[in-house]
C-alpha positions in Angstrom: 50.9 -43.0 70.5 48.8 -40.0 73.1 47.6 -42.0 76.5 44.2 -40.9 76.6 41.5 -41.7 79.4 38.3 -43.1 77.9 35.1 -41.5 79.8 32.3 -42.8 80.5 30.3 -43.2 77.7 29.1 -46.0 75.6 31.8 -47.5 73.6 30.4 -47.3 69.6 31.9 -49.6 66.6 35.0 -48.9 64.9 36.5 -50.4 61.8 38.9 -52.4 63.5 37.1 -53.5 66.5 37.7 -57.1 68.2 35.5 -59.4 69.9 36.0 -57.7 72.7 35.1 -54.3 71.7 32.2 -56.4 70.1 31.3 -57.5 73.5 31.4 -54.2 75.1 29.5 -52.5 71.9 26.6 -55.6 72.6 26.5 -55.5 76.2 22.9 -55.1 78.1 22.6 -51.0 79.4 18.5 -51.2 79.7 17.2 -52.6 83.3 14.3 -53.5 81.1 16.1 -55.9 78.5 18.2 -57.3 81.7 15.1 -58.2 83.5 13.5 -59.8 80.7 16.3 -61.5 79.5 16.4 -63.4 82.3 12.6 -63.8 82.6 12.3 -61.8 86.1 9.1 -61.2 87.1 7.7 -58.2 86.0 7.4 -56.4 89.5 11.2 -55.9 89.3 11.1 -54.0 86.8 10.0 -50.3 88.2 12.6 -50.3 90.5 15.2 -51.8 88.4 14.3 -48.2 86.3 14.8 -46.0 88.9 17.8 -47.3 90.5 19.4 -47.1 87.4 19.0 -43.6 86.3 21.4 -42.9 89.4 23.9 -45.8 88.2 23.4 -47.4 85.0 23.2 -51.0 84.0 26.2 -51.8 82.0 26.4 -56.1 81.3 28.0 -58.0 78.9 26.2 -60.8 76.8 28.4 -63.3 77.7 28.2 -62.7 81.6 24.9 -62.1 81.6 24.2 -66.1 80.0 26.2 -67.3 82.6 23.1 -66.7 84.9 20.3 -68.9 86.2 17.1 -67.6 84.1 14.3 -66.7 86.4 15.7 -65.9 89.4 16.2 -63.1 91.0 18.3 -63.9 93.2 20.9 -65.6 91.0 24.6 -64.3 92.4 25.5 -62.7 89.1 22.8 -61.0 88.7 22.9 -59.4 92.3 25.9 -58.0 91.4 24.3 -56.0 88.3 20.4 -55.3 88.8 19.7 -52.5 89.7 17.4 -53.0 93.1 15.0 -49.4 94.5 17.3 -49.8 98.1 19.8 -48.6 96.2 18.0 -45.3 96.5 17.7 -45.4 100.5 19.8 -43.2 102.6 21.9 -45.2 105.1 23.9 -44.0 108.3 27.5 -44.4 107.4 27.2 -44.9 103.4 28.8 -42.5 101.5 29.7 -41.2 98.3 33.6 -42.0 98.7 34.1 -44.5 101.5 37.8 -44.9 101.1 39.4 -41.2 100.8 40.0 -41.4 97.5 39.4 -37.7 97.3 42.1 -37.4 100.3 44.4 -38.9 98.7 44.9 -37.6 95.8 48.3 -36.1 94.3 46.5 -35.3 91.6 43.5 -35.6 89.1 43.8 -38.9 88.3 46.7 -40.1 90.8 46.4 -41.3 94.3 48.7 -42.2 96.9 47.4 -43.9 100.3 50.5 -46.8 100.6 53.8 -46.5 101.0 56.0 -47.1 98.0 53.0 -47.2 95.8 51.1 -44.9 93.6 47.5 -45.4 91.9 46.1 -44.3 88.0 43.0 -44.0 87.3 43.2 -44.3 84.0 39.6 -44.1 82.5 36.2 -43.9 84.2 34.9 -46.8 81.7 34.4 -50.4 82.7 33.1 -53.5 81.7 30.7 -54.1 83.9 28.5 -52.2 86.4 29.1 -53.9 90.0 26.4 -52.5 91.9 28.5 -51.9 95.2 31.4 -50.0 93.5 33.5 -48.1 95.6 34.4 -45.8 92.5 30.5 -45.7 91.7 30.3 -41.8 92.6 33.8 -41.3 91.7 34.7 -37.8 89.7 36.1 -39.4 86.7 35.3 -36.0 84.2 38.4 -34.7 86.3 40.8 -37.3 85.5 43.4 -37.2 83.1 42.6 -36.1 79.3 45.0 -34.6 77.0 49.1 -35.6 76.7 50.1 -32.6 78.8 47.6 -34.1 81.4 49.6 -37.7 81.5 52.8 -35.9 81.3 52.0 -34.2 84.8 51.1 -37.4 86.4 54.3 -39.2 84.8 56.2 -36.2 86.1 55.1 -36.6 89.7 55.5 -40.3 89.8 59.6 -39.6 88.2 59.8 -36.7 90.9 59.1 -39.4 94.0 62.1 -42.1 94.6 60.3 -43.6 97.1 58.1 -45.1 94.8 58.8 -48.6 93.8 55.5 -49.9 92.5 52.6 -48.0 90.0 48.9 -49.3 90.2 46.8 -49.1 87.5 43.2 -48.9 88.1 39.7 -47.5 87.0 37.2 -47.9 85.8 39.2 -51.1 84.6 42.3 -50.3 82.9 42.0 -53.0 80.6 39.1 -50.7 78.4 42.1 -48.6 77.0 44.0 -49.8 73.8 46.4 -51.9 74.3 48.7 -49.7 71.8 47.8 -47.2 74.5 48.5 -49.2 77.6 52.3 -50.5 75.8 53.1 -46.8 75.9 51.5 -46.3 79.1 54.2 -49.2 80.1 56.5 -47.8 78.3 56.9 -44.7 80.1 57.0 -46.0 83.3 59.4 -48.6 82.5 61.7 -45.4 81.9 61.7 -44.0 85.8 64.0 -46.1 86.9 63.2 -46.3 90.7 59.7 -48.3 89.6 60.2 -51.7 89.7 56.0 -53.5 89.3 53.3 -52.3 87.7 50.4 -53.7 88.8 46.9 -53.9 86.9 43.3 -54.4 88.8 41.1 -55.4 86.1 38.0 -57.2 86.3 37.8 -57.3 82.2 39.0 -60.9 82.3 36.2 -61.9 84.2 33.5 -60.4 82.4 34.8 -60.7 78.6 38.1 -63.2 78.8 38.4 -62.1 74.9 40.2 -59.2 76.3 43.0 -61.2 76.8 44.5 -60.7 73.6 48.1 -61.2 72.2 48.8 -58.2 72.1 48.0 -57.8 76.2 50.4 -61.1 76.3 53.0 -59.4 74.3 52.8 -55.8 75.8 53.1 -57.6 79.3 56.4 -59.8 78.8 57.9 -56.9 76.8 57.9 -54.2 79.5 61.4 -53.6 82.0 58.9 -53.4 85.0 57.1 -56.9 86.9 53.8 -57.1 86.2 51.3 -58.4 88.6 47.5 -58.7 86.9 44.8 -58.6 90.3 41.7 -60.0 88.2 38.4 -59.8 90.5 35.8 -62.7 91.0 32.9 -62.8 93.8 31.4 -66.1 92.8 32.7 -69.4 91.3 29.7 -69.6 88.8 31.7 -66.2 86.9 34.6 -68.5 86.5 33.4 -70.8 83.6 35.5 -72.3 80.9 35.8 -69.5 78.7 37.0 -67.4 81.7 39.4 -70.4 82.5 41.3 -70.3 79.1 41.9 -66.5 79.8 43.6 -66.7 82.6 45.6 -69.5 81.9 47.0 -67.3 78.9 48.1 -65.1 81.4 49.6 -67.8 83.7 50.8 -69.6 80.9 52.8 -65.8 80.0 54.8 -66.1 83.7 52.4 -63.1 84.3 51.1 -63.6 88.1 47.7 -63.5 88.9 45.9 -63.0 91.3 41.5 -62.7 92.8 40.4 -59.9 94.8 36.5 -60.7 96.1 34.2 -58.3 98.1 32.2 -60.3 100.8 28.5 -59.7 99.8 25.4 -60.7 101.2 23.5 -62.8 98.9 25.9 -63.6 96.8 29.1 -65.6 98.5 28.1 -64.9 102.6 28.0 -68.5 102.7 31.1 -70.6 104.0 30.4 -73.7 100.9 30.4 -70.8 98.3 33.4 -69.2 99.3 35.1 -72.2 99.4 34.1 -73.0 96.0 35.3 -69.7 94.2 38.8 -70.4 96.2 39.2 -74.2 95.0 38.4 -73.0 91.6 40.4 -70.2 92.1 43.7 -72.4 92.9 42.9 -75.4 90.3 43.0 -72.3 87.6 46.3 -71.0 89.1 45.4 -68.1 90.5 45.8 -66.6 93.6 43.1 -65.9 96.2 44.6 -63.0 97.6 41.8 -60.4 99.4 38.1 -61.0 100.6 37.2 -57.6 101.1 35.0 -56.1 103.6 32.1 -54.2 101.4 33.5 -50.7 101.3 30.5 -48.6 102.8 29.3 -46.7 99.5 26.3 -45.0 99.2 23.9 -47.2 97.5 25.4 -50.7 98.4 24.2 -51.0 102.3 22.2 -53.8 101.0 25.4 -56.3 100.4 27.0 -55.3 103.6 27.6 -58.6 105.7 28.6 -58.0 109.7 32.5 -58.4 110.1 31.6 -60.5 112.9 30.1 -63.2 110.6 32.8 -62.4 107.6 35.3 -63.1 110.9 33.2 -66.8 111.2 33.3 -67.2 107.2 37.4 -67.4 107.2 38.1 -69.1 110.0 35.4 -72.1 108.6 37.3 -71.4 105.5 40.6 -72.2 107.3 39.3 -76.0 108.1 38.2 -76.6 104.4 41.3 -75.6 102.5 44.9 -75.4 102.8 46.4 -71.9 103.7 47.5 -70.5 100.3 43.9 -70.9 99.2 42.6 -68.7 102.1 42.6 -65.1 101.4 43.2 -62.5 103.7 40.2 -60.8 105.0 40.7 -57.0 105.1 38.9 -53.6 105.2 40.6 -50.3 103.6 39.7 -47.7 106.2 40.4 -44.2 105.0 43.5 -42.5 105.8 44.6 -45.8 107.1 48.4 -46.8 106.3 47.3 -50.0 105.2 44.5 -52.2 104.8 43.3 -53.4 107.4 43.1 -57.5 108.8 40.2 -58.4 110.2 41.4 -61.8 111.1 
């Protein structure tokens, strides 16, 4: 079976669709239905509109009910209404905030760490974050046709140094998983890789991705596989969420939570707290607390390192020390992320 990037575009029915593709296929992509789905007072609405026609709404069902009805300033729905700052010009925000473009190897292939190499495999996701890094990403240049993948395969193969491939987006988890096994597949045949890791934030917004056939495709492949799943708020972690990713716990697959520090929506030392207890009683790891990544668009989360800096070490006399993530910011061009603790 071809690896083929999915774009952008809406995903549409197909005969043999799942409950996941359902989801997607269902998901909210009007600001208008989003805002009066939740009964937000009309005055949101205009600028709701015009934020999104520079980055669309895109929110599953099922995440969306997991919000408070009526207020605005619920922490999911932060993450996905569209808001008119959004369309302010800010000192320092910019369209790619981490040197993606820099580091690129190739369309569709980055490499900014030693020993490890990035895909981005499609430009389609389940969910629109409003402060995405990626939000004003070229993803019409990535990786399309067979001879496309076979280039990127080819440079990965070419470099010995690399031990460990990265699979990213968009969210990798919106291909196929008959296309994701071969994607696996290859790479399990260059024998210097030894992990493949997946960022995915799919199991968080519709945990029906989790399917058997992720389980099986996962255990069967030569490489380790790491799955980096990405929460902001303990409220997105509710039962159905739970089951998900204690399938892939339950697999031997580790797993572990990326967050982004945001300002109204987990700046608070009691909410962070709360996403990393339920983080640990569901297994997984809480690995990063990100430092916003200064995109254009998103100056409105951005939360001063000095109080991020207060936030973990608070953290550090609630909870024991596995359930404290490392606070970091990816500067661009850096070697490594960087501590900010």
């Amino acid at each position: 079976m071809p690896i083929v990037a999915n774009g952008t575009d809406s995903v549409g029915a197909s005969p043999r669709e799942g409950p996941w593709q359902q989801a997607l296929r269902t998901a909210i992509r009007d600001p208008l239905e989003l805002c009066r789905r939740l009964g937000l007072p009309a005055e949101w609405e205009a600028g709701a509109r015009r934020a999104a026609r520079l980055f669309p709404v895109f929110a599953p069902l099922g995440y969306v009910d997991r919000m408070r009805p009526g207020d605005p300033g619920d922490p999911l729905l932060r993450q996905v209404l569209p808001l008119d700052v959004e369309l302010e010009e800010v000192d320092g925000f910019v369209a790619d905030p981490v040197g993606d473009q820099d580091a690129r190897l190739a369309p569709g292939l980055l490499r900014k760490y030693s020993g490890r190499v990035l895909l981005i495999t499609t430009g389609a996701c389940a969910v629109h974050c409003r402060y995405c890094f990626r939000r004003h990403y070229p993803y019409h240049e990535g990786p399309r046709t067979a001879a496309d993948w076979d280039q990127l395969l080819g440079e990965i193969a070419a470099d010995p140094t690399l031990d460990e491939v990265l699979l990213s987006g968009g969210d990798p988890l919106m291909l196929p998983d008959g296309q994701l096994a071969e994607l696996a597949r290859r790479l399990s045949e260059i024998g210097h890789l030894r992990r493949l890791r997946i960022h995915t934030r799919l199991p968080i917004m519709i945990p029906q991705r989790v399917t058997d056939e992720l389980l099986g495709w996962l255990r069967a492949t030569r490489l380790t596989p790491l799955v980096v799943v990405h929460a902001n708020h303990s409220a997105e972690l509710d039962q159905s969420v739970a089951q998900a990713l204690s399938r892939l716990v339950d697999a031997g697959i580790p797993v572990l939570n990326q967050a982004v520090l945001l300002r109204g929506v987990n700046d608070r030392v009691e909410l962070l707290a709360a996403l990393c207890r339920r983080l640990v009683d569901l297994r997984v790891l809480p690995y990063y607390l990100h430092q916003l990544d200064r995109v254009r668009g998103a100056a409105h989360f951005e939360v001063p390192v000095a109080q991020g800096r207060r936030l973990v070490r608070e953290l550090r006399d609630l909870l024991p020390g596995y359930a404290v993530p490392r606070y970091v910011q990816e500067v661009s061009g850096a070697a490594a992320k960087q501590p900010l603790v």
